[in-house]
N, C-alpha and C positions, 0 to 999 in steps of 0.2 A: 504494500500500500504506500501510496507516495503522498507526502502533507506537502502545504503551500510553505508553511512557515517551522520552522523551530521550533516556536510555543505550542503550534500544535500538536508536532511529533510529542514537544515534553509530556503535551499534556495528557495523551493518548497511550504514552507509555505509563502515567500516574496511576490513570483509572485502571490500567491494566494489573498491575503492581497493586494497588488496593484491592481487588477483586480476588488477587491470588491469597494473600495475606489473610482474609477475612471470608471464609466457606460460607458463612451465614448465621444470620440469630432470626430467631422467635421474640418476640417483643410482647408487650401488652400496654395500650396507655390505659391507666388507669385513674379515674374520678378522685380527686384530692377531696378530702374531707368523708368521705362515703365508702372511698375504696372500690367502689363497681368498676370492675370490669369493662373498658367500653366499645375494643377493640384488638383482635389479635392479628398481628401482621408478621413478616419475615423480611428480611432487606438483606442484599450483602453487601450494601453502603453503609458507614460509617450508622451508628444510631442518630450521632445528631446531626445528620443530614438529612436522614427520614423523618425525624422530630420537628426539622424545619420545614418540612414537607408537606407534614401533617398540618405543619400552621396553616402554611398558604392555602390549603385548600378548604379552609374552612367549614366542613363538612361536621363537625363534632362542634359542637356550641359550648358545652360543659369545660370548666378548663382541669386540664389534666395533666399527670406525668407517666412518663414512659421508663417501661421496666423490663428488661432483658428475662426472658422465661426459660430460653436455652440457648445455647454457643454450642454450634453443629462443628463438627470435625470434617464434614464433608458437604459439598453440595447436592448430590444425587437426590437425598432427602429432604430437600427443605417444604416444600410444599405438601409431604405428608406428614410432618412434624406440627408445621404449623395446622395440618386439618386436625391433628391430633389435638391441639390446644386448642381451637375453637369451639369443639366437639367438649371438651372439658370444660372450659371456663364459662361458654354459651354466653360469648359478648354481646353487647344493643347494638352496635353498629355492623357487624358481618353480616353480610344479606347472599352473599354464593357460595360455595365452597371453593376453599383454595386448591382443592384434590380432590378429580373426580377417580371414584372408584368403581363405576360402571365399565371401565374398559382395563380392572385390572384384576387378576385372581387372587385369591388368598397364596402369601406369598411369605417366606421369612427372609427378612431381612437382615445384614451385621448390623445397623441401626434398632432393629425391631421388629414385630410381626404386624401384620398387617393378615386382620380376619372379619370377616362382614360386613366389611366396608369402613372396622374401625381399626387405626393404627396403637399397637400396643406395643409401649418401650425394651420392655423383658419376656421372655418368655414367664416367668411367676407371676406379671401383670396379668397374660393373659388364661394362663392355669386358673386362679384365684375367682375370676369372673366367670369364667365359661367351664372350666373343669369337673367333670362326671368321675374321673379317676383319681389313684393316689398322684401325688407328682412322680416318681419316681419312674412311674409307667407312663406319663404322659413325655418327660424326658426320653424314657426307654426308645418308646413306639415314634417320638420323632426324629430321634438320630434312626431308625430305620427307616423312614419315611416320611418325606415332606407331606403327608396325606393330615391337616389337623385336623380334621373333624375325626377322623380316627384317633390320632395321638388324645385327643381329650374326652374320646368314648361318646361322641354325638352322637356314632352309628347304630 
C-alpha cells in the first residue's frame, strides 16, 4: 500500500501496532449512582477512545462510567464473549446480538464452550447449569467426544 505523506504511513503503522498490542476487552458502562448496567460493548481500541465515542454519540442520556469486564488474550473470541456478557448482565441499551449463533454449532472452544446458543467460560460453568451427570463422566465422555449433549447425559 503506498501513503501520500509520512504522517500517514506513521499513522497507519500506529493503528496497526495498537491493534496488535491490544486483542480486545468486554466493557460495560455502567449508571453512577444506581450501578445499572447500561451497556455491554467490546472494542480493540484503547477504552478511552471508545468512552469518547460513546460520548459523541449521545445515545445513552444517563451519565455513566465504563468498566472493563474482561481482557481477551485473543481476538477470535470477542464477539462471543461479549454475547456472553450481554446475555448475563441483560443491559437497557443492547437491542441485537453481538453473536449470532444460528449459523454456528455447539462447539468447545480454548476460550470456552459455546452450547445453545449460550457461551460458557469453563467447562464446570457449563456442567453446573446443564449437567445430568457426575463431572467426572461429563469430563470423561468429553475428552472422548466432542458430542455435549452426551458428555452431560441430555440423551
Amino acid at each position: 500500500m503506498e501513503y501520500k505523506t509520512t504522517e500517514a504511513k506513521r499513522k497507519a503503522y500506529k493503528n496497526w501496532y495498537e491493534k496488535q498490542k491490544n486483542p480486545g476487552v468486554v466493557y460495560a458502562l455502567v449508571e453512577e449512582g444506581t450501578n445499572r448496567i447500561l451497556y455491554v460493548g467490546s472494542t480493540t481500541n484503547s477504552l478511552n477512545k471508545r468512552l469518547w465515542q460513546h460520548k459523541a454519540n449521545r445515545k445513552i442520556k444517563e451519565t455513566y462510567i465504563m468498566i472493563p469486564l474482561e481482557i481477551l488474550k485473543r481476538r477470535d473470541c470477542i464477539r462471543e464473549r461479549e454475547q456472553y456478557w450481554i446475555t448475563y448482565c441483560c443491559p437497557t441499551y443492547n437491542k441485537t446480538k453481538a453473536y449470532k449463533v444460528s449459523d454456528k454449532k455447539d462447539k468447545v472452544y480454548k476460550g470456552g464452550i459455546l452450547f445453545n446458543g449460550v457461551f460458557y467460560s469453563t467447562k464446570l460453568e457449563l456442567w453446573k447449569r446443564m449437567g445430568n451427570t457426575a463431572y467426572g463422566t461429563f469430563k470423561s465422555r468429553l475428552s472422548r467426544s466432542n458430542n455435549l449433549t452426551y458428555a452431560l447425559g441430555l440423551e
